[in-house]
N, C-alpha and C positions, 0 to 999 in steps of 0.2 A: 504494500500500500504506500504511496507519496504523499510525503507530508506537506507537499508546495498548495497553497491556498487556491481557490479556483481563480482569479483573476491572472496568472500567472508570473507573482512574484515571488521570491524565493523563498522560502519555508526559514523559520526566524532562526532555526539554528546551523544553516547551509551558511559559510562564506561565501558572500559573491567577490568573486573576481574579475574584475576590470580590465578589457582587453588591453597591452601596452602596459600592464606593470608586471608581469610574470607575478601574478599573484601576493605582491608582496606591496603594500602600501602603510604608509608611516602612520599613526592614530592621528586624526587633529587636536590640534592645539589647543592647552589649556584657558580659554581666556582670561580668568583669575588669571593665572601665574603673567601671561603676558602682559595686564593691566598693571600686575606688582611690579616688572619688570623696567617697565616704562616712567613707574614714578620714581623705581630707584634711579634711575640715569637723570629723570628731571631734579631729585632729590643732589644729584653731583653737579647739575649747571647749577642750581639755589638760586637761580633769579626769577623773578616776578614775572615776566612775560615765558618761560619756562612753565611756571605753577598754574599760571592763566591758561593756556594753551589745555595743560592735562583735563583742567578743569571743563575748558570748553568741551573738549574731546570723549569725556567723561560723566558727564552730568549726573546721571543716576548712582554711580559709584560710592561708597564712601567716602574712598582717598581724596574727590573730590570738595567736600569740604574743609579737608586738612589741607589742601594744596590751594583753595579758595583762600584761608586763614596766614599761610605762609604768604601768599603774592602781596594778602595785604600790609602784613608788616616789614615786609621788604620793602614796597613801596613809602610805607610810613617812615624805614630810616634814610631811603634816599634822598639824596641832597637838592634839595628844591634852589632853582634859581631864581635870583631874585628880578632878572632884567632877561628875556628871552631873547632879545637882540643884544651882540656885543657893538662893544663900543670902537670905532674906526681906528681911533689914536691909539689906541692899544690901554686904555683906564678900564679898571677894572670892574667900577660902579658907577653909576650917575653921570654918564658921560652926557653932552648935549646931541641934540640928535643932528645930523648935516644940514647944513642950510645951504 
């Protein structure tokens, strides 16, 4: 008797083999492990737009509020400028602007 179901797909406990691998194919990939994977390496750049990025990429994740949390205090100790235009003469603040 065959255990293959009437629609004719393979019976649950038959490997199928995939013409073009010699029977031999690698399992897929963990997602967990590749989402851990990916905050450690963002966890070694530690920049904000780094943490942003996972987050965006990420949203339902946990790590992604941890990495929401880090961008922000990374942003909060960057050094904020005070004058977004520099100054021509080479002054370092409050320079006038060209006339």
């Amino acid at each position: 008797m065959d255990d293959a179901p009437a629609d004719g797909t393979p019976a649950p406990t038959k490997v199928r083999r995939l013409p073009g691998t010699g029977g031999i194919m690698t399992p897929p990939p963990d997602p967990e492990a590749a989402i851990r994977s990916e905050f450690t390496a963002v966890e070694q750049k530690d920049s904000a737009s780094a943490y942003d990025m996972f987050a965006r990429r990420h949203p339902g994740h946990p790590l992604a509020r941890e990495a929401k949390r880090r961008a922000t205090t990374l942003n909060a100790k960057a050094p904020r400028r005070l004058d977004p235009t520099p100054c021509l003469n080479g002054a370092s603040r409050k320079c006038d602007p060209p006339s």
